[in-house]
FIBAGU-405989 format. One record per residue: x, y, z of N, C-alpha, C in turn. Coordinates in nm, 3 decimals, m for minus. Layout:
FIBAGU-405989
- X | Y | Z | X | Y | Z | X | Y | Z
...
***
This chain:
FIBAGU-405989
- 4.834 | 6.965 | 11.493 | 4.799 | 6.961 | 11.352 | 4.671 | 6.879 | 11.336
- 4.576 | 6.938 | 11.241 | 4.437 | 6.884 | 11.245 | 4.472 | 6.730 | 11.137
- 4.372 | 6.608 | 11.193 | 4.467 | 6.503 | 11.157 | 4.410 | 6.476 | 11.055
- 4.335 | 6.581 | 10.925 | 4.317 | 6.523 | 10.773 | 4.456 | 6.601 | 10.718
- 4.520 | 6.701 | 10.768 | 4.629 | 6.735 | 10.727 | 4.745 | 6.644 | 10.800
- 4.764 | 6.559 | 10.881 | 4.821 | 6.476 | 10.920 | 4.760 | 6.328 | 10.778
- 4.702 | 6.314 | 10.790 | 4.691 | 6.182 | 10.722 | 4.780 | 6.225 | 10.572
- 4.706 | 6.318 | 10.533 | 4.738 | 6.392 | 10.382 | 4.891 | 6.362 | 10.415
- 4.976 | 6.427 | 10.481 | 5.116 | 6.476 | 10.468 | 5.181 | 6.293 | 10.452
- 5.100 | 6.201 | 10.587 | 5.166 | 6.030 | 10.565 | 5.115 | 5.988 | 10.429
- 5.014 | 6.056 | 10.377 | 5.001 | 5.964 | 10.222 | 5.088 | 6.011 | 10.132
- 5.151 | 6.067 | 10.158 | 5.289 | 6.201 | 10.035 | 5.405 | 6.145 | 10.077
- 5.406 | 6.033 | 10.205 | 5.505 | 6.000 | 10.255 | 5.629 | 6.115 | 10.324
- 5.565 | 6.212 | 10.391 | 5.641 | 6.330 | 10.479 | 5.666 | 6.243 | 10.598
- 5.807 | 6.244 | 10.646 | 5.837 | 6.202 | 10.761 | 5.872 | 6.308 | 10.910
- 5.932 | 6.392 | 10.771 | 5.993 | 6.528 | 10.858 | 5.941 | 6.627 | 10.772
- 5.922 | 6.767 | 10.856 | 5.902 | 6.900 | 10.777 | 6.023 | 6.940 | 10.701
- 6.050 | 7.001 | 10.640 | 6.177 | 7.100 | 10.601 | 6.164 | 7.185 | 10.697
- 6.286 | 7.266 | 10.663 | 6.364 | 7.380 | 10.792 | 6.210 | 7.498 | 10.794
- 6.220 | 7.553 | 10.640 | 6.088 | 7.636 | 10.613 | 5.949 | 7.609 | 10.671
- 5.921 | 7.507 | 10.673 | 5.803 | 7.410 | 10.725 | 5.766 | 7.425 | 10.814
- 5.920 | 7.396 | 10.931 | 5.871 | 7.416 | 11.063 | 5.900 | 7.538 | 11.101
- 5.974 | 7.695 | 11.050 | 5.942 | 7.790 | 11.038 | 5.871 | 7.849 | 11.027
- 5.769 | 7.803 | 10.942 | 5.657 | 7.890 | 10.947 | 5.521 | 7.842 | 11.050
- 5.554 | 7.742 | 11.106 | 5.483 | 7.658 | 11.202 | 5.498 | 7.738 | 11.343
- 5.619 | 7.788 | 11.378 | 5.634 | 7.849 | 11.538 | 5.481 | 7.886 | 11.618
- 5.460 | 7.851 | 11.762 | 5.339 | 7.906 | 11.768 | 5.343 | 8.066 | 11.775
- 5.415 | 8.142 | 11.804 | 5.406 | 8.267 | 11.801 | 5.381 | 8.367 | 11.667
- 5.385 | 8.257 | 11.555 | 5.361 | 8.340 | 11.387 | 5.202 | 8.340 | 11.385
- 5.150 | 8.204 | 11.480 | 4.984 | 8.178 | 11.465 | 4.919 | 8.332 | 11.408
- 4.833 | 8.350 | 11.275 | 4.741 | 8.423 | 11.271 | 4.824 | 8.604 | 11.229
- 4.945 | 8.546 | 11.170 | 5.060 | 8.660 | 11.114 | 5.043 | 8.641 | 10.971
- 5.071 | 8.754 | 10.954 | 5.126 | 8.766 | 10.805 | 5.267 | 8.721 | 10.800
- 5.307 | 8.651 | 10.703 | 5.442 | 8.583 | 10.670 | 5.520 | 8.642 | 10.582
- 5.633 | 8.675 | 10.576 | 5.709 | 8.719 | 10.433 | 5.822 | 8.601 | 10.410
- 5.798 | 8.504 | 10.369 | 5.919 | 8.362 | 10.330 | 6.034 | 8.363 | 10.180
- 6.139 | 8.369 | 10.246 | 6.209 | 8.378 | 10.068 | 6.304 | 8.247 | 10.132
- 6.283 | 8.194 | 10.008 | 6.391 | 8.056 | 10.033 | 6.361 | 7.985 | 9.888
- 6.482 | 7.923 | 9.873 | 6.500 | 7.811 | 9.757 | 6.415 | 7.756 | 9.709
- 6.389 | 7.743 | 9.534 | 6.308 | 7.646 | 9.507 | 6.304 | 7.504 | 9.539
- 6.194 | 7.434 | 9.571 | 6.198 | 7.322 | 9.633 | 6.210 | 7.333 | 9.745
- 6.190 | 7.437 | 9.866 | 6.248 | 7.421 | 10.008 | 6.081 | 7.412 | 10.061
- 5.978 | 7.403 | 10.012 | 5.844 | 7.366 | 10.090 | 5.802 | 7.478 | 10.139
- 5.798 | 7.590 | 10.027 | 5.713 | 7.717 | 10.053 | 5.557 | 7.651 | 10.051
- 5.572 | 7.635 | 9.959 | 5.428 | 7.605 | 9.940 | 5.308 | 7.550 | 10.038
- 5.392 | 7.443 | 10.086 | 5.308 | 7.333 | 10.182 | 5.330 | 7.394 | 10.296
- 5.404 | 7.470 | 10.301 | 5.446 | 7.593 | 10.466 | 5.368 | 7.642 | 10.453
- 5.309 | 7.727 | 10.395 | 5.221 | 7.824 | 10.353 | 5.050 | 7.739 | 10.391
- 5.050 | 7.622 | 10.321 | 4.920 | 7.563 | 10.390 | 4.920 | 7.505 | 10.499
- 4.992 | 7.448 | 10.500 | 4.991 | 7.460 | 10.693 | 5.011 | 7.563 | 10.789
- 5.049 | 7.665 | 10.739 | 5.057 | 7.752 | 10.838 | 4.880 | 7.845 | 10.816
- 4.825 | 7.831 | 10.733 | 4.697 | 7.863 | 10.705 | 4.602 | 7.804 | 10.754
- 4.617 | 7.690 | 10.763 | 4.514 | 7.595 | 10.862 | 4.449 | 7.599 | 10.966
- 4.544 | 7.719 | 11.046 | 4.444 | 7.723 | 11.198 | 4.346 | 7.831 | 11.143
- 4.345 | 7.898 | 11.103 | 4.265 | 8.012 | 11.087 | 4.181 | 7.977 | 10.953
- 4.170 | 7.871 | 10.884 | 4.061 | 7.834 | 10.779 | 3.978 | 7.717 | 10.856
- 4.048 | 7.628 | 10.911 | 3.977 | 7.514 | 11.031 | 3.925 | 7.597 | 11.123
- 3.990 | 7.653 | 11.183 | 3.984 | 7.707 | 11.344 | 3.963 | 7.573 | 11.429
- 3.882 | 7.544 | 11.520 | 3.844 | 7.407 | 11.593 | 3.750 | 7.273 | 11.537
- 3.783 | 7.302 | 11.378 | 3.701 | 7.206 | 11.296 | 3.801 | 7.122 | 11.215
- 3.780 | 6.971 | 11.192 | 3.893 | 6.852 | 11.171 | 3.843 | 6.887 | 10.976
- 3.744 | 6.913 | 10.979 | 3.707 | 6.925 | 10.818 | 3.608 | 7.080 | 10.776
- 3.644 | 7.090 | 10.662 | 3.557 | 7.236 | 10.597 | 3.372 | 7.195 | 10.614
- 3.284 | 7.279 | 10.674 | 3.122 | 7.260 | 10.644 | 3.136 | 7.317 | 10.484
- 3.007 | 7.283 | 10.482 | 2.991 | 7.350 | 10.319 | 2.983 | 7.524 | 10.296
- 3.089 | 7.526 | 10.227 | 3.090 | 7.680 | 10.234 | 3.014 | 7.753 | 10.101
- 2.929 | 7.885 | 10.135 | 2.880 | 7.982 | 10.075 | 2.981 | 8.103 | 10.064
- 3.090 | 8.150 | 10.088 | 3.200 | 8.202 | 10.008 | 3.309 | 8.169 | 10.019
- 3.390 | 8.191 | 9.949 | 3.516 | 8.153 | 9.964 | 3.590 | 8.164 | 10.093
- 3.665 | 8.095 | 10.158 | 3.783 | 8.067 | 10.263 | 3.878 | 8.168 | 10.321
- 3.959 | 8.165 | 10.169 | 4.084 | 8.214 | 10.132 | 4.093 | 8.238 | 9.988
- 4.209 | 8.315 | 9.965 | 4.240 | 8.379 | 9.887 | 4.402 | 8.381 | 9.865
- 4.447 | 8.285 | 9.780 | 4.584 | 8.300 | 9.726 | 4.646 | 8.381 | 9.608
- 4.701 | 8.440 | 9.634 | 4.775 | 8.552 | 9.486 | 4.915 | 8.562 | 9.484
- 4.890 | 8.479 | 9.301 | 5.046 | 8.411 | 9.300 | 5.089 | 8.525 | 9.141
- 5.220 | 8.526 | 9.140 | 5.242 | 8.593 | 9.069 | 5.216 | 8.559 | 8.900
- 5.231 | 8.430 | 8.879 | 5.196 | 8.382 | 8.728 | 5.139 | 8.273 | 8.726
- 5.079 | 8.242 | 8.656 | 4.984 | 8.135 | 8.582 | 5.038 | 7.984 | 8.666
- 5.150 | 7.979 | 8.610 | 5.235 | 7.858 | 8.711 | 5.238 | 7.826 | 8.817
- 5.246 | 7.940 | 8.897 | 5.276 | 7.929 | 9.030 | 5.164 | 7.900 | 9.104
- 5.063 | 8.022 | 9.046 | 4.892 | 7.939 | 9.068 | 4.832 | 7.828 | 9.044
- 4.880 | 7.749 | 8.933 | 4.853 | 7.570 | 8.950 | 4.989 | 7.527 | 9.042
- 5.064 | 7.528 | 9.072 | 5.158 | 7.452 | 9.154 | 5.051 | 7.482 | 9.287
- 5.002 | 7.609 | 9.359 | 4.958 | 7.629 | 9.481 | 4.811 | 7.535 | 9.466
- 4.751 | 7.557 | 9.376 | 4.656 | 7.524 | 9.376 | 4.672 | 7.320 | 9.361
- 4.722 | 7.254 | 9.333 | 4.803 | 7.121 | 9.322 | 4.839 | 7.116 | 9.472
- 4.955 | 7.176 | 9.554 | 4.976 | 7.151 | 9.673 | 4.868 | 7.163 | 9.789
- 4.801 | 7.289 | 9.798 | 4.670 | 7.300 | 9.855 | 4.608 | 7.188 | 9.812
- 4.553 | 7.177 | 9.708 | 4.440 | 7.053 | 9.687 | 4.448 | 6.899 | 9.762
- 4.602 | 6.806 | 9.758 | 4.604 | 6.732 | 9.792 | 4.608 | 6.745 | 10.006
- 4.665 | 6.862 | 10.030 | 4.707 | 6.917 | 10.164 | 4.534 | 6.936 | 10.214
- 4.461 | 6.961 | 10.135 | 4.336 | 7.004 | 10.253 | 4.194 | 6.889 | 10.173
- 4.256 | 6.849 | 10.104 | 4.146 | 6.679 | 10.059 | 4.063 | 6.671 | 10.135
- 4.150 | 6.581 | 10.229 | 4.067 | 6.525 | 10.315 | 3.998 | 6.584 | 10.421
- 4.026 | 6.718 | 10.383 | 3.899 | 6.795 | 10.524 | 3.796 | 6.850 | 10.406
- 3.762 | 6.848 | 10.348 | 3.683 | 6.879 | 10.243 | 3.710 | 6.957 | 10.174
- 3.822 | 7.047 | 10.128 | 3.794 | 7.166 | 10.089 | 3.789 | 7.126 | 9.927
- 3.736 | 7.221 | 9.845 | 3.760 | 7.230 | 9.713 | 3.835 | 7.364 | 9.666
***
């Protein structure tokens, strides 16, 4: 794990992943499409950015300045798009992203 997403997760005070977490972590999902259904509150969200990380980092600890966009999240309502956008934000801080 690239260690601005390591620092991020000790400032949120994460000790352990959830079950989902480290599910979607396996190295064999690396660079898959995911289909996750589980409980609210079970750490879709933050699964989802960490499991995105190798392939938006690749072998870089922080984002260079980017001329288009990254990624692309599509959430079903208004809500769900500030909750992702809230969990992403604090999850990739410290590597620069906006």
């Amino acid at each position: 794990m690239k260690e601005a997403l390591r620092a991020a997760l000790d400032d949120k005070g994460y000790t352990t992943l959830t079950p989902v977490q480290t599910a979607v972590l396996e190295p064999g999902l690396e660079g898959r499409d995911l289909l996750v259904s589980a409980q609210t509150g079970s750490g879709k969200t933050l699964g989802f950015g960490l499991a995105i990380a190798p392939t938006l980092l690749a072998d870089l600890e922080a984002f260079p300045a980017a001329t288009v966009p990254l990624g692309l999240v599509i959430a079903p309502t208004r809500e769900l798009a500030l909750q992702v956008k809230r969990e992403l934000g604090w999850l990739f801080a410290k590597a620069g992203a906006v």
